[in-house]
C-alpha positions as CSV (number, residue, x, y, z in Angstrom):
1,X,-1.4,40.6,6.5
2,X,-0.6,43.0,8.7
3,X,1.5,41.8,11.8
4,X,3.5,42.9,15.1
5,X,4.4,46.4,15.4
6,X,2.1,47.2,12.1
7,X,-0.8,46.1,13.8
8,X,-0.6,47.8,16.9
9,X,-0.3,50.9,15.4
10,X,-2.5,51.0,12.4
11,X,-5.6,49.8,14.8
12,X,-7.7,52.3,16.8
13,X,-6.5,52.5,20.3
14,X,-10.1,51.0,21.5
15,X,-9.6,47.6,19.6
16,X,-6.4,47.2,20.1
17,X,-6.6,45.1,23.6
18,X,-9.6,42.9,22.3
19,X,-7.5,41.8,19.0
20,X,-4.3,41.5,21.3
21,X,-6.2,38.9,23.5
22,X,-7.9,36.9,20.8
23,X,-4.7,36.5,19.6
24,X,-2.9,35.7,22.2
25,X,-5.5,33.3,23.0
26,X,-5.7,31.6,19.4
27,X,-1.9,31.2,18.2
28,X,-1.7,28.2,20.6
29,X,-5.0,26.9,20.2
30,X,-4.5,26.6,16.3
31,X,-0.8,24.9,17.4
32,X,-2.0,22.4,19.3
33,X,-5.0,21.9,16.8
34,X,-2.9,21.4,13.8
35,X,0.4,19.8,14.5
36,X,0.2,15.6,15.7
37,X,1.7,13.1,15.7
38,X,0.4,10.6,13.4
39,X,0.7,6.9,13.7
40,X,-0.1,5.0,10.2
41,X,-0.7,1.4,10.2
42,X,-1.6,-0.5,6.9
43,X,-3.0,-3.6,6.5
44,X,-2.4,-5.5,3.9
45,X,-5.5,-7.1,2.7
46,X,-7.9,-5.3,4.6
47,X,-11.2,-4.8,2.6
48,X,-13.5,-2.1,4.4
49,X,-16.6,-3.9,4.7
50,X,-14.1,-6.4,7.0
51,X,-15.1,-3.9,9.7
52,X,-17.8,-1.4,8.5
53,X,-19.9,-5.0,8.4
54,X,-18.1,-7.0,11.0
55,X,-21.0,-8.5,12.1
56,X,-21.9,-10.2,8.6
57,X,-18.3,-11.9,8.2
58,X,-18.6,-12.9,12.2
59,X,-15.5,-10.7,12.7
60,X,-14.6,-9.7,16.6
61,X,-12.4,-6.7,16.5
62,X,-13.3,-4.5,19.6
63,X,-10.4,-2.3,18.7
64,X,-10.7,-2.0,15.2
65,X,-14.3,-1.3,15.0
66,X,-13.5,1.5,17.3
67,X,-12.3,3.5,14.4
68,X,-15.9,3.0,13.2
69,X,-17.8,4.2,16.1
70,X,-15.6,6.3,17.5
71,X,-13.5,7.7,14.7
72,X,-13.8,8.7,10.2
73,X,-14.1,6.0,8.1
74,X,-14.2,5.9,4.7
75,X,-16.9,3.5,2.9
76,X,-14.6,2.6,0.3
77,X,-10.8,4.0,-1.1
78,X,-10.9,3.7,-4.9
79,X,-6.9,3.0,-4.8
80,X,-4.9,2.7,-7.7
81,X,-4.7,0.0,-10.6
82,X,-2.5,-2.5,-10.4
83,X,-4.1,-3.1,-7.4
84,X,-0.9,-4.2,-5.5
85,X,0.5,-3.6,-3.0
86,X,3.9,-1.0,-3.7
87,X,2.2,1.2,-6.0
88,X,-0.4,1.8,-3.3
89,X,1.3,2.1,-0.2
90,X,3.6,4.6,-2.3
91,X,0.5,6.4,-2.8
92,X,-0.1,6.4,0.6
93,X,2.5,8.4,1.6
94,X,2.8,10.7,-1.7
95,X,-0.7,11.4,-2.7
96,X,0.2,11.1,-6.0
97,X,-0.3,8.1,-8.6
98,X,2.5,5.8,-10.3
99,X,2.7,7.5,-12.5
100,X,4.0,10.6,-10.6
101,X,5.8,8.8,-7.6
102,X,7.5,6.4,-9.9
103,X,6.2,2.8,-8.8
104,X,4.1,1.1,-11.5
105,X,4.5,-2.5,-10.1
106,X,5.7,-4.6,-7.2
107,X,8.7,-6.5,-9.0
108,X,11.1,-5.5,-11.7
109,X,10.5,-5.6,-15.3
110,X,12.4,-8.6,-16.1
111,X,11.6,-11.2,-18.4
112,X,14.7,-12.6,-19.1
113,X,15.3,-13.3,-14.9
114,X,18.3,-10.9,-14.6
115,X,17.7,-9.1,-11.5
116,X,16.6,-13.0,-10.1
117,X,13.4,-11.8,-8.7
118,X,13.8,-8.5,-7.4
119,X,11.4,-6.3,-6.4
120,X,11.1,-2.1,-6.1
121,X,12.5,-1.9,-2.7
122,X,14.5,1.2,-2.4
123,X,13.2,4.4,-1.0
124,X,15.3,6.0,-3.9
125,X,13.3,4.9,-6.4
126,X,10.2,7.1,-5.3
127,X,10.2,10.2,-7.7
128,X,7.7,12.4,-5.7
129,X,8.1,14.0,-1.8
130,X,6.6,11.7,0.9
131,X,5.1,12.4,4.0
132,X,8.5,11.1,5.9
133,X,10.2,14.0,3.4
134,X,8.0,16.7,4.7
135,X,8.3,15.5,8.4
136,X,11.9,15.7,8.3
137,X,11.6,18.8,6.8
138,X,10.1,20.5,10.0
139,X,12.0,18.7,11.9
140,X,10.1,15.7,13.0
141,X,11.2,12.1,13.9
142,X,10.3,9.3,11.6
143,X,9.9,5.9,11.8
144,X,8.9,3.2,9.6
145,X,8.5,-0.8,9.7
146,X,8.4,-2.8,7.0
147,X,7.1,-0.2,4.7
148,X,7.6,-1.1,0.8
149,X,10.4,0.7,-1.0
150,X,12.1,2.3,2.1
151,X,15.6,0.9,1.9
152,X,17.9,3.8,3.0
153,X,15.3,6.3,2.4
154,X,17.3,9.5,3.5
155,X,14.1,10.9,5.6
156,X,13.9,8.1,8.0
157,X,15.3,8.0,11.1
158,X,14.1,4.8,12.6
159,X,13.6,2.2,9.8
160,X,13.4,-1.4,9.5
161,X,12.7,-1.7,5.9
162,X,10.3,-4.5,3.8
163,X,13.6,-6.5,2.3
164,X,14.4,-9.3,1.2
165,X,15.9,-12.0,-1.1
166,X,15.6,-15.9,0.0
167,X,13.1,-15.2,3.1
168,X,15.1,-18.0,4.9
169,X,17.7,-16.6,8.3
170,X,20.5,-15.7,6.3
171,X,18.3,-12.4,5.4
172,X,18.6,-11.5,8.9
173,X,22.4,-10.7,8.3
174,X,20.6,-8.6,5.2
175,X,17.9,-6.8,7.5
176,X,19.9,-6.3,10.3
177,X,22.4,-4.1,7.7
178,X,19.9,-2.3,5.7
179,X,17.9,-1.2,9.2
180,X,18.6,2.1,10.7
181,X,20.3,3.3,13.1
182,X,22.4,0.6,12.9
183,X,22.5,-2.0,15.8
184,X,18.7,-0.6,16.9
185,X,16.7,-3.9,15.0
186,X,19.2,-6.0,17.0
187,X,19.0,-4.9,20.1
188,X,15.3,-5.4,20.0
189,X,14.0,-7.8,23.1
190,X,11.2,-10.3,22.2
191,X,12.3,-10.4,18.4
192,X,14.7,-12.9,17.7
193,X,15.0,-13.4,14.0
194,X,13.0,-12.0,12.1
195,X,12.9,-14.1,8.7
196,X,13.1,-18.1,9.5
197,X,10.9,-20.9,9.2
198,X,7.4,-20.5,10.6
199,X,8.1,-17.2,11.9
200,X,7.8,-15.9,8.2
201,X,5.4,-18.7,7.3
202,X,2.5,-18.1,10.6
203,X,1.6,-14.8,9.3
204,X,0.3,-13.7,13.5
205,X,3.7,-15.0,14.3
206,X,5.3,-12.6,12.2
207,X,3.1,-9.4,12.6
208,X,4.0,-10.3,16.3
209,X,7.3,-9.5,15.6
210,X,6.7,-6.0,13.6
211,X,4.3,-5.0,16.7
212,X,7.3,-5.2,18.5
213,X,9.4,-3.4,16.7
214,X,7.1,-0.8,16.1
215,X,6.3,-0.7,19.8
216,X,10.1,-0.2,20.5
217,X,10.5,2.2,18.4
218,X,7.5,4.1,19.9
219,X,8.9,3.6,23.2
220,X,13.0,4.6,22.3
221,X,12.2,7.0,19.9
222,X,9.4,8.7,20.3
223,X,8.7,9.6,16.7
224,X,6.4,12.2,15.2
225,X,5.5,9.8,12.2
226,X,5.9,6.4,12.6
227,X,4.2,4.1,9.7
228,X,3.6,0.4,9.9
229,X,3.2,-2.5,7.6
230,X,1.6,-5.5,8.4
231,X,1.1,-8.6,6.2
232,X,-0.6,-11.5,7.9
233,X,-3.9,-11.3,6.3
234,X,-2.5,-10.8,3.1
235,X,-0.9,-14.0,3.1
236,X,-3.8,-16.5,4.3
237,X,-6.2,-14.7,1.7
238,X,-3.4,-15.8,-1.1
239,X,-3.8,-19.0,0.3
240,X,-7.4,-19.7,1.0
241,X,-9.3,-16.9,-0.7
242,X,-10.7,-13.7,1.0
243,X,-14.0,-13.5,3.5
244,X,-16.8,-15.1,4.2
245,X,-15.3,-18.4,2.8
246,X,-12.0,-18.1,4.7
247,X,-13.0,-18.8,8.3
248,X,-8.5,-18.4,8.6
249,X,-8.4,-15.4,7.3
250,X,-11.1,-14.2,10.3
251,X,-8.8,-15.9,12.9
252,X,-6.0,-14.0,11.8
253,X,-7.7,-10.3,11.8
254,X,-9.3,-11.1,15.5
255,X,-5.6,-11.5,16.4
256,X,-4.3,-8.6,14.6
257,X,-6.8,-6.6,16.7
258,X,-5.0,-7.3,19.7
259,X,-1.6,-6.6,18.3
260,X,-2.8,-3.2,16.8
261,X,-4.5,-2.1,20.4
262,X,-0.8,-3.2,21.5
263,X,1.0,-0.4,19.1
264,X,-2.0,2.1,19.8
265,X,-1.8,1.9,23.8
266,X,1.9,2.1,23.4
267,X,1.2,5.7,20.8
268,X,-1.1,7.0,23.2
269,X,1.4,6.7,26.2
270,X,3.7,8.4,23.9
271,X,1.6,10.8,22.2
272,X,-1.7,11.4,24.1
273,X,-2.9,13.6,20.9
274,X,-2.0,11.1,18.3
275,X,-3.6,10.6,14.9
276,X,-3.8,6.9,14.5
277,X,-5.1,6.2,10.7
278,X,-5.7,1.9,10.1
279,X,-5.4,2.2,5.7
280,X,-5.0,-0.5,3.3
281,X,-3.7,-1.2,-0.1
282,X,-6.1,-3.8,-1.5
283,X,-9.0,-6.3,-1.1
284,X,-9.6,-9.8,-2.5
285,X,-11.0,-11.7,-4.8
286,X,-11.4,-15.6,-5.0
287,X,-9.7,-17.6,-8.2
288,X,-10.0,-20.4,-9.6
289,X,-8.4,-20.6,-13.2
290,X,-5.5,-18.7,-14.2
291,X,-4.8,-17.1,-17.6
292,X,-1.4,-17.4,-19.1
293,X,-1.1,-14.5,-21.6
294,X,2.5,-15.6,-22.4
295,X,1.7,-19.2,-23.4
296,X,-0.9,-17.8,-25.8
297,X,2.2,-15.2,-27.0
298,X,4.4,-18.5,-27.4
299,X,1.8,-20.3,-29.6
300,X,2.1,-17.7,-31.9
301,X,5.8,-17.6,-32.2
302,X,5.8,-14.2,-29.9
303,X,7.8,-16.3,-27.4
304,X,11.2,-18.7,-28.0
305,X,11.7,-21.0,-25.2
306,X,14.8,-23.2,-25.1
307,X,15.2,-26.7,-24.6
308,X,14.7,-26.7,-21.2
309,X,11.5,-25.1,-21.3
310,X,12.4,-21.3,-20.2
311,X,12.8,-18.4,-22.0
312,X,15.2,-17.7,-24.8
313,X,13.8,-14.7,-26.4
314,X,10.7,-12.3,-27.2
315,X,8.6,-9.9,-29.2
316,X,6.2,-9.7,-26.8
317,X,5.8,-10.1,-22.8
318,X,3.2,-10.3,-20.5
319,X,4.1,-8.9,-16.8
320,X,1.9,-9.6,-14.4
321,X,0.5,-8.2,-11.2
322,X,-2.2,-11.1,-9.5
323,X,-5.0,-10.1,-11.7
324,X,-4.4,-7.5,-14.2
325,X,-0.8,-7.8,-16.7
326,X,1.4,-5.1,-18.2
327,X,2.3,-7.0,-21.8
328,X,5.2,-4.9,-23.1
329,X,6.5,-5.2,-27.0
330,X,10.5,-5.5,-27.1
331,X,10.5,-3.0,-29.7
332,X,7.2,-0.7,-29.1
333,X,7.6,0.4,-32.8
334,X,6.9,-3.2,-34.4
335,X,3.8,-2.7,-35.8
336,X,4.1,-6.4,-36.9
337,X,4.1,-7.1,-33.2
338,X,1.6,-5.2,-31.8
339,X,-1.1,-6.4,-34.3
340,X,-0.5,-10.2,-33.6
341,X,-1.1,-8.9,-30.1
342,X,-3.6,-7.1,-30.9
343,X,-5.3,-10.1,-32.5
344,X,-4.5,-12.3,-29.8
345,X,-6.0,-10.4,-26.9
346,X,-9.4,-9.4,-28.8
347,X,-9.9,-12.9,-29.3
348,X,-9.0,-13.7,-26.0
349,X,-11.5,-11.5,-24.7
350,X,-14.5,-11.9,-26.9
351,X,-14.3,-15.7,-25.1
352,X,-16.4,-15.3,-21.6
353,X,-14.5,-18.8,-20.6
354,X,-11.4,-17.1,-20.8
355,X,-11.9,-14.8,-18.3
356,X,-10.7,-11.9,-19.5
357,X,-12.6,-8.6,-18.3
358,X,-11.0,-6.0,-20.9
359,X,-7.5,-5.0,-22.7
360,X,-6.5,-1.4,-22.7
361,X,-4.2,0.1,-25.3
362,X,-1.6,2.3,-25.5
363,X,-1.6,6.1,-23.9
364,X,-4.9,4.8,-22.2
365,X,-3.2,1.3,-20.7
366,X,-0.5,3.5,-19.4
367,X,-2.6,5.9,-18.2
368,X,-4.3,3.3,-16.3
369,X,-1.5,2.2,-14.4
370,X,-0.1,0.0,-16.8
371,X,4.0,-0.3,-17.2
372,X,5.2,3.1,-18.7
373,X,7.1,0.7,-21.5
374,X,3.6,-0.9,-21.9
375,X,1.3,-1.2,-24.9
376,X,-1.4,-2.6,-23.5
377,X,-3.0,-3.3,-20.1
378,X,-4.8,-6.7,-19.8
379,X,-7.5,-6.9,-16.5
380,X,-9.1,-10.3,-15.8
381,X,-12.7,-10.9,-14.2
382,X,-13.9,-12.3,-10.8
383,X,-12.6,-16.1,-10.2
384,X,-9.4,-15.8,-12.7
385,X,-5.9,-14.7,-12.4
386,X,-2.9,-13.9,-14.7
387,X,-0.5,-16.9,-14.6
388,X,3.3,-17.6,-15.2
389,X,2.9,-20.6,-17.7
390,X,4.9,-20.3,-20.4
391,X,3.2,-23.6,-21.8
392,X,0.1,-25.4,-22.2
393,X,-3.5,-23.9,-22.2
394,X,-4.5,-20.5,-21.9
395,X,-6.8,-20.8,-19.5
396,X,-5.7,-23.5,-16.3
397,X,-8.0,-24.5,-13.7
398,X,-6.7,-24.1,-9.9
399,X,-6.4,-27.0,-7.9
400,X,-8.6,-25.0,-4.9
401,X,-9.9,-21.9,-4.8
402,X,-7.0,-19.0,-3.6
403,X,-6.7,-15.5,-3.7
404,X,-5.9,-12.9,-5.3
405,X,-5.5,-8.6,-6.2
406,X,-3.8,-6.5,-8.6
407,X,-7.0,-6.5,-10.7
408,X,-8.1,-2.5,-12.1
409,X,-9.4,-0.5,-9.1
410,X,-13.0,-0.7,-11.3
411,X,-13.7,-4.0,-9.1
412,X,-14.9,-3.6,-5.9
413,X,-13.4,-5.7,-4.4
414,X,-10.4,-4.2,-4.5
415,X,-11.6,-1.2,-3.0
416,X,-8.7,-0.5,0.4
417,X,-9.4,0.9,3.6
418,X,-9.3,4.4,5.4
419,X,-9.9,4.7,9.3
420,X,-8.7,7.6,11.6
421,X,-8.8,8.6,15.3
422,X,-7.8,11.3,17.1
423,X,-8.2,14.6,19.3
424,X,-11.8,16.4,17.8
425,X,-12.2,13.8,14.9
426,X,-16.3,13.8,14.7
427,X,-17.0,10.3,16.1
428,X,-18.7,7.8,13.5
429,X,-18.3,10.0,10.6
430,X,-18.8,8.2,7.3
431,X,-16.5,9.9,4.9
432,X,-18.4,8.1,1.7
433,X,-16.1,6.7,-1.2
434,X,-12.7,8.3,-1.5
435,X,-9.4,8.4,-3.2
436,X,-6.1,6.9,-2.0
437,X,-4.6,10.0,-2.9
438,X,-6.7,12.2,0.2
439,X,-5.1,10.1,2.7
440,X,-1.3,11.7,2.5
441,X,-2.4,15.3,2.3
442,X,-5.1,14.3,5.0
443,X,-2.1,13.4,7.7
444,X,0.2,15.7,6.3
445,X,-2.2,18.2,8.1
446,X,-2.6,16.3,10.8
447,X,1.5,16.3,11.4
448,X,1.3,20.2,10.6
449,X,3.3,19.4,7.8
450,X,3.4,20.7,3.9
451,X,3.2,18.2,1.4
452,X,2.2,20.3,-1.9
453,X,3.1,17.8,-4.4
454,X,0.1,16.5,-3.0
455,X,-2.8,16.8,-5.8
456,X,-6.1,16.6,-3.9
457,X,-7.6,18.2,-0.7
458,X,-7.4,16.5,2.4
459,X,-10.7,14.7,3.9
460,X,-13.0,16.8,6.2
461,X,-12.5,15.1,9.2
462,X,-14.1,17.5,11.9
């Protein structure tokens, strides 16, 4: 390219004015056009066709359906298997796959009950840049609310991370210390605890809370990228099932579409040329039976339990992840092993009652999404879930009908969500089926930011 002093001098004298203008004219044209700041709210649940076809499930969202009318949208995100929730919202913000940024699952590989439950929550874990990387990078403020594995991530400023261990008030000594800068979470009006009681339980009541956290933050800290978690709607479709048959789970999004138009009013008085983008990580589908891999293992002498009933020891373990299950060999090299497995799961899924959809194996589980330790990745059909029985039948009927994800991203149901907003986005723009992997390099333009790790192109949004 030829620039500055270069230019002047290597154009004829009668073009020189002309280019000099248009460039004057352009450099903060494309400024403005490129750089935004980009508001990110997930949530967790949120099946497309919740707002694309509002009017079929009876939903009332005026501010959500915006996005649809007034905004991109995409059809359908093919998101990544297991269909949970930290491998995708990692995704979100990498535009690269588990396999790449490092988070395969939601909880920790651990059969034996070591780590007492925990689940991949720190931002160090993430192996690939993320969009809060790359904003810090230029320069930018971040911000983050109860975004999965963000404790202590070094790139954000403003962070009250997803984290906890009993979900009862004594985690709000634990939230209040992993929350950044320090003293901000508590200092918070209209919050109160955040963990306790019904104010974890009420899903609304505790996406109230994150709005206002999110809002202060907006309003204190002005950041560049601020991204937002919330989890209500998650949590009734685990307990009642997904749309139409959960008239609760309608409720709930009507009243997250006031909370949302809360955080977007407050981005807008901010940041009157925000991006705002509504994704998700999942959808739903309906059980009612659950499959307990591991209880088929400990018929076959795979499993040792002890006399009280839990584990002793294993050849062979079946993680799970809601509908779909990771079954990792102790020793990957026991062929011994791996055929009795083998055996087991054919059988298994040559039975339609057992509900079992297919069983991937080896390089190709993994390559899925399974574990990386993994030698085979089990996915269940519509109406069954992976269960934790260590005992008893294979398959288990359900008391009622719940809900459930983490199936491959093959069903369609589990098919997330992609809505944007903003300054010349073309208004009711159907962006067709996309990948979960478009959205990061898609607001990393937005931002004006460079996120090359980043392996597809971003979406055409204008």
């Amino acid at each position: 390219m030829i620039t500055g002093y270069r230019m002047k001098h290597f154009l004829p004298r009668r073009f020189c004015l002309p280019v000099l203008l248009l460039l004057a004219f352009a450099a903060p044209i494309h400024a403005a056009s490129s750089e935004r700041p980009v508001l990110l709210i997930s949530i967790d649940g949120l099946h497309p066709s919740y707002l694309i076809e509002a009017q079929k499930y009876g939903v009332k969202a005026p501010v959500l359906r915006e996005f649809v009318s007034k905004g991109a949208y995409a059809s359908a995100v093919i998101n990544v298997t297991p269909t949970v929730t930290y491998p995708n919202h990692i995704a979100l913000v990498t535009g690269v796959a588990p396999a790449e940024h490092g988070i395969h699952t939601n909880t920790v590989f651990d059969p034996e009950g070591v780590e007492k439950g925990a689940w991949n929550w720190y931002g160090a874990q993430i192996k690939a840049p993320t969009l809060w990387d790359a904003a810090k990078a230029k320069g930018l403020t971040t911000a983050a609310v109860l975004w999965p594995v963000s404790v202590a991530h070094s790139s954000i400023d403003y962070n009250m991370p997803e984290y906890w261990r009993v979900k009862q008030p004594s985690d709000n000594y634990l939230l209040n210390a992993v929350s950044t800068p320090r003293g901000f979470l508590e200092s918070i009006e209209n919050v109160g605890a955040v963990f306790g009681g019904a104010a974890h339980e009420d899903g609304s009541s505790f996406d109230a809370r994150l709005t206002e956290i999110a809002i202060a933050m907006i309003e204190k800290a002005r950041p560049q990228l601020l991204t937002v978690h919330i989890v209500g709607l998650d949590s009734v479709q685990h307990a009642k099932g997904p749309l139409p048959v959960n008239e609760a789970a309608r409720e709930l999004l009507e009243q997250l579409d006031g909370l949302i138009g809360r955080m977007i009013a407050a981005e807008r008085k901010a940041h009157p040329n925000a991006t705002i983008a509504i994704v998700s990580d999942h959808g739903f589908i309906p059980v009612n039976a659950t499959v307990n891999l591991n209880a088929a293992f400990a018929k076959a002498g795979l499993i040792e339990l002890g006399s009280d009933g839990k584990l002793k020891s294993w050849r062979a373990y079946s993680w799970n992840s809601g509908g779909s299950s990771s079954v990792v060999l102790k020793d990957r090299n026991d062929r011994a092993t791996f055929a009795t497995v083998d055996k087991i799961l054919t059988e298994l899924a040559a039975d339609t009652k057992t509900g079992i959809a297919g069983v991937l194996r080896g390089p190709e589980a993994v390559a899925e999404g399974a574990l990386p330790q993994a030698s085979f990745l089990v996915d269940c059909n519509s109406g069954f879930a992976m269960g934790e029985a260590l005992t008893g039948e294979v398959v288990q009927p359900k008391s009622k009908t719940t809900g459930m994800h983490g199936y491959r991203n093959t069903h369609p149901e589990m098919n997330s969500a992609f809505f944007v907003m903003g300054p010349g986005i073309q208004a009711g723009r159907n962006l067709g089926t996309i990948d979960i992997r478009q959205i990061a390099p898609t607001l990393a333009l937005e931002l004006g930011v460079q996120l090359p790790t980043a392996k597809m192109s971003p979406l055409p949004l204008r």
